[in-house]
C-alpha positions as CSV (number, residue, x, y, z in Angstrom):
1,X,-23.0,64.7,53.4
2,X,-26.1,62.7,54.0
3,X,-28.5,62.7,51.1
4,X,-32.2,62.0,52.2
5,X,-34.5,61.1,49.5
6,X,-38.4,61.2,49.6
7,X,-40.0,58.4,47.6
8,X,-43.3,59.5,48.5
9,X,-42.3,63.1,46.9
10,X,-43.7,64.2,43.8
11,X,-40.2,65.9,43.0
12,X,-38.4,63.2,40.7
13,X,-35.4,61.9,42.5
14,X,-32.4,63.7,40.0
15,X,-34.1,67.0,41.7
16,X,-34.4,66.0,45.1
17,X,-30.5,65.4,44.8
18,X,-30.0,68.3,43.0
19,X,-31.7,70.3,45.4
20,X,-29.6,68.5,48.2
21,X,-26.0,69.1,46.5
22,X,-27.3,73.4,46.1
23,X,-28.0,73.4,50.2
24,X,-25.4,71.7,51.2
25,X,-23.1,74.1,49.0
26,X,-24.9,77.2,50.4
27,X,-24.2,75.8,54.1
28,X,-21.0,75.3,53.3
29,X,-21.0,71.3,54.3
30,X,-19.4,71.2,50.5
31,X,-17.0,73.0,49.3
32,X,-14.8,73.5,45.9
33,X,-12.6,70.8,45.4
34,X,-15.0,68.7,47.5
35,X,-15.8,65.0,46.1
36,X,-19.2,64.2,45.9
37,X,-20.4,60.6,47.5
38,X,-22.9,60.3,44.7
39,X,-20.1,60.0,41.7
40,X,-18.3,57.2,44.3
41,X,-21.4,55.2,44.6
42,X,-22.2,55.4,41.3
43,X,-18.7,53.9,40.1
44,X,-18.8,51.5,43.0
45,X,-22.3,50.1,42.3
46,X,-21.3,49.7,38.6
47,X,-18.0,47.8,38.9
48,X,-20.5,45.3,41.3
49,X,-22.6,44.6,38.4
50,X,-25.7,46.6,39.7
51,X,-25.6,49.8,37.6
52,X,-24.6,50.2,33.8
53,X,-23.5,53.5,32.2
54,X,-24.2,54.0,28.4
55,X,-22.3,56.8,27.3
56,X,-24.2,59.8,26.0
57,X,-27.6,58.0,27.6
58,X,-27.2,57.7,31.5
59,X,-27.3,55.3,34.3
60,X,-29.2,52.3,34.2
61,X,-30.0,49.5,36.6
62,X,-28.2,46.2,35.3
63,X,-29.9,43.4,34.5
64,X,-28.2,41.4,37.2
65,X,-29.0,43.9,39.7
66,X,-32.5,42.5,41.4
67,X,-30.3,38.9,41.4
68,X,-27.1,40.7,43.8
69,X,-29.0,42.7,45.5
70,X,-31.1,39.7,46.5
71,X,-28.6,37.7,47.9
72,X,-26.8,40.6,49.8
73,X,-29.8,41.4,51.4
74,X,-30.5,38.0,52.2
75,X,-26.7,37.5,53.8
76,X,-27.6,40.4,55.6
77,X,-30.6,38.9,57.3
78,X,-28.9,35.6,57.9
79,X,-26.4,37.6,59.9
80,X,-29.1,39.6,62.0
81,X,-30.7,36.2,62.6
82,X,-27.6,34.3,63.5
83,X,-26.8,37.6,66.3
84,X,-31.1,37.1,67.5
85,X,-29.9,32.8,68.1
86,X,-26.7,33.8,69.7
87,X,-28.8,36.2,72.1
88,X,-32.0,33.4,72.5
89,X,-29.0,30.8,73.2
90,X,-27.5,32.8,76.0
91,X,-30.8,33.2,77.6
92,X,-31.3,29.7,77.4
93,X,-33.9,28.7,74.8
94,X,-33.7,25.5,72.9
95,X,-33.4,25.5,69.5
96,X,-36.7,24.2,69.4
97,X,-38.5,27.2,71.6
98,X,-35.9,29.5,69.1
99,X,-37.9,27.6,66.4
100,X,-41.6,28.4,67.7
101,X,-40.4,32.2,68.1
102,X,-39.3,32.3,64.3
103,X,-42.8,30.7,63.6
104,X,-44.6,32.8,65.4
105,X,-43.4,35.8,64.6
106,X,-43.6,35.1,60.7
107,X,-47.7,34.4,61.5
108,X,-47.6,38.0,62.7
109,X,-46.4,39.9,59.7
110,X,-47.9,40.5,56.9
């Protein structure tokens, strides 16, 4: 089940799920007895120190969240970049022409 949520949407997100889980139900892509990704997520994001539960209050971003989530994304960029310099590398650049590229395109965006 692929959950797709509008951000620009003025339905709060809990009903844009909600709305989701119903459909999907209705279709048939879920059925009883079926385990829903959302629960696994939720479990799996909080043993990584991202979200905290309070019992009897709800889910809550953790503190350290902005921090882990920061580095992860910044591994992943490191690896997209390392795969671009493999691919510049095997079509010959230098690492200084691999350089310009990397300058030039940050002068591009914004």
């Amino acid at each position: 089940m692929w959950v797709r949520i509008d951000s620009a949407s003025t339905v709060p997100v809990f009903q844009q799920l909600a709305e989701q889980v119903r459909a999907a139900i209705a279709r048939g892509a879920l059925r009883p007895g079926d385990s829903l990704p959302l629960a696994k997520t939720y479990r799996d994001l909080e043993r990584e120190g991202i979200l905290r539960t309070q019992r009897g209050l709800g889910v809550f971003v953790a503190d350290g969240a902005p921090r882990l989530c920061h580095g992860e994304r910044r591994a992943a960029i490191r690896r997209q970049l390392g795969t671009v310099i493999a691919e510049g590398r095997r079509a010959g650049l230098t690492p200084a022409e691999l350089e310009a590229l990397c300058r030039e395109a940050l002068e591009e965006e914004p």
